[in-house]
KEKE-3310 file (N, C-alpha, C; in steps of 0.2 Angstrom, whole numbers, plus 5000, padded with zeros to 4 digits):
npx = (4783:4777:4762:4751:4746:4735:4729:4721:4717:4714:4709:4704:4691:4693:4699:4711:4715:4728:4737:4750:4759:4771:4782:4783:4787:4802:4800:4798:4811:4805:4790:4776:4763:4757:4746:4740:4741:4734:4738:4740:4750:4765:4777:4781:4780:4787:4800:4798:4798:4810:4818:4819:4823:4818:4814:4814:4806:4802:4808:4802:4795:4786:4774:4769:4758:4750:4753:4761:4772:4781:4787:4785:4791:4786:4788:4785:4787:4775:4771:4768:4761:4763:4754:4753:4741:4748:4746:4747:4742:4727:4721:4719)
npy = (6219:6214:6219:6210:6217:6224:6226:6228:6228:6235:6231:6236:6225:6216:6210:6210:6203:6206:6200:6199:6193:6192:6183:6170:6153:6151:6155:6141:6135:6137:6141:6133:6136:6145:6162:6168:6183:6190:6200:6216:6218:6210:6209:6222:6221:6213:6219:6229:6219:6214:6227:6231:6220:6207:6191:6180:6166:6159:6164:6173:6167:6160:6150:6131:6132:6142:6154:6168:6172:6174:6169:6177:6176:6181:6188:6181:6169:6165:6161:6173:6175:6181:6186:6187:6183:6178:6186:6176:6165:6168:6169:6156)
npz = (6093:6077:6068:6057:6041:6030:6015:6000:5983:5969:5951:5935:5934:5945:5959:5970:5986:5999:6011:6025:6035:6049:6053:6049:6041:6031:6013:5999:5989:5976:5970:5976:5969:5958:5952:5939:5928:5916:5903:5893:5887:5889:5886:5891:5906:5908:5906:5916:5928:5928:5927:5940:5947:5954:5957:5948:5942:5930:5915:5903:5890:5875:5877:5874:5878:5871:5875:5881:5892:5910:5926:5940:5959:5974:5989:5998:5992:5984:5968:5953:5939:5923:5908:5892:5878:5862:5845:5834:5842:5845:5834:5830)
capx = (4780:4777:4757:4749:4747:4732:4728:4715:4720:4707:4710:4699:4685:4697:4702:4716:4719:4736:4742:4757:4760:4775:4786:4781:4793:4807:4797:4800:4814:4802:4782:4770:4757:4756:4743:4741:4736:4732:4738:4740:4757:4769:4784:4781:4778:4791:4806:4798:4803:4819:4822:4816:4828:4812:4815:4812:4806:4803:4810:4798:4793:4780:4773:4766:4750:4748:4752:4768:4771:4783:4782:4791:4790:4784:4794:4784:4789:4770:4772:4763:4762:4761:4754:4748:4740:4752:4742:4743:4736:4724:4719:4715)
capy = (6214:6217:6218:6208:6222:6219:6229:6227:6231:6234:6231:6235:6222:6212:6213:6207:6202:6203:6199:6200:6189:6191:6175:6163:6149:6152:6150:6133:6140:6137:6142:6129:6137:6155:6164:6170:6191:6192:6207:6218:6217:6206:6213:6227:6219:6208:6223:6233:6213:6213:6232:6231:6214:6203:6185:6176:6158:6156:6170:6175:6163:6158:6143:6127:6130:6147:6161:6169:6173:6175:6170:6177:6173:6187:6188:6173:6162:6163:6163:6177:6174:6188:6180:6189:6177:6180:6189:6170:6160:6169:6169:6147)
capz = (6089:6070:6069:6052:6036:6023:6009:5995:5977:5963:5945:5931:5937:5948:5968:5975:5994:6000:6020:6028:6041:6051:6058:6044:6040:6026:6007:5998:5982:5969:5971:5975:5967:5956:5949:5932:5927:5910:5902:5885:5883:5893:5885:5896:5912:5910:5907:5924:5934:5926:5930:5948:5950:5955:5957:5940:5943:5923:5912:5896:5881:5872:5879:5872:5879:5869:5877:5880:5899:5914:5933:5948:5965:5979:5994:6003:5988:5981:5960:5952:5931:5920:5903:5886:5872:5857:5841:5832:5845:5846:5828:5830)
cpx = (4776:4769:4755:4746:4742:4731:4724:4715:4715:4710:4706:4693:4688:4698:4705:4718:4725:4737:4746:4757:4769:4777:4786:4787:4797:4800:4801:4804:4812:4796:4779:4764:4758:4748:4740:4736:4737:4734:4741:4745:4763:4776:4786:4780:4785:4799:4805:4801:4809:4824:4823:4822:4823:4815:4811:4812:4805:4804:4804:4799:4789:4781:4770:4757:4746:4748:4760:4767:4779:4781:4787:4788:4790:4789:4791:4785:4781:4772:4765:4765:4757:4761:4748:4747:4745:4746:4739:4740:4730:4717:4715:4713)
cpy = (6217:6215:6215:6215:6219:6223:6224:6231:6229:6235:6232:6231:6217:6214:6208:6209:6202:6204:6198:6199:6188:6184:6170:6161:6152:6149:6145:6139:6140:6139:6136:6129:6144:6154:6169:6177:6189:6198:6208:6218:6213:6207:6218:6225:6214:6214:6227:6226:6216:6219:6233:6225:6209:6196:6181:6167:6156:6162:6169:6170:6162:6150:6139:6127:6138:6152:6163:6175:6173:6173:6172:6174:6181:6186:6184:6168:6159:6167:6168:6179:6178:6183:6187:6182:6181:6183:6179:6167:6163:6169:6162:6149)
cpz = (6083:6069:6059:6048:6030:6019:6002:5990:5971:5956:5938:5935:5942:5955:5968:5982:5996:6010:6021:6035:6046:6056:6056:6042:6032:6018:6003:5993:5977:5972:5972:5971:5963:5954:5944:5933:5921:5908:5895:5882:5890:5894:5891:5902:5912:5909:5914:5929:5933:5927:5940:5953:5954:5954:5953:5943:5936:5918:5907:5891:5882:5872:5874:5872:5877:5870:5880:5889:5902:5923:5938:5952:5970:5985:5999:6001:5983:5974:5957:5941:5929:5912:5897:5879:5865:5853:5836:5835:5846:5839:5827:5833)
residu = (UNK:UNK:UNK:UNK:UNK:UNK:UNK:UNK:UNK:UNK:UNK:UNK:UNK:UNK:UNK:UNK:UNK:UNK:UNK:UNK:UNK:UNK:UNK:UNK:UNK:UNK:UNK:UNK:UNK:UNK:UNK:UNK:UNK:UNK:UNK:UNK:UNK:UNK:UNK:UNK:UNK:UNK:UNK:UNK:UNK:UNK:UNK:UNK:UNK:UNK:UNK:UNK:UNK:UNK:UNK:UNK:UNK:UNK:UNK:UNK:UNK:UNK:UNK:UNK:UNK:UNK:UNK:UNK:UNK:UNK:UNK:UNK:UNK:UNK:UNK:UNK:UNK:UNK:UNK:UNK:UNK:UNK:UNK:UNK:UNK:UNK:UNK:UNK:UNK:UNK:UNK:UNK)
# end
């Protein structure tokens, strides 16, 4: 029996929880929900997924709603959105 696995990851001012629960049902094929990191260059975040082979739920563009992002999906099926504000959006 595969016992549950937690880890606690610190970022700049940020902590992230993560668990791992063995014997959970299959994830839905899309996310139900992500959660967006903010970061300085997205470019670069988005060629380490793309070298790793990471499960792309929306590949890289600059969105409508300003900011230019990517989301995978983690291996439970939870989406995790890597997003930097372009240079013009952020100048409006």
């Amino acid at each position: 029996m595969q016992k549950n696995a937690f880890a606690s990851l610190t970022w700049e001012d940020c902590r992230l929880f993560l668990d791992q629960r063995p014997g959970l049902p299959e994830p839905p094929p899309t996310p139900v929900m992500n959660v967006r990191i903010m970061v300085r260059d997205v470019d670069v975040h988005w060629r380490r997924a793309t070298e790793r082979g990471l499960r792309i739920v929306a590949p890289i563009a600059d969105r409508s709603y300003g900011l230019r992002d990517f989301t995978i999906a983690d291996p439970d099926g939870f989406g995790v959105r890597f997003a930097t504000r372009p240079p013009a959006a952020s100048r409006g």
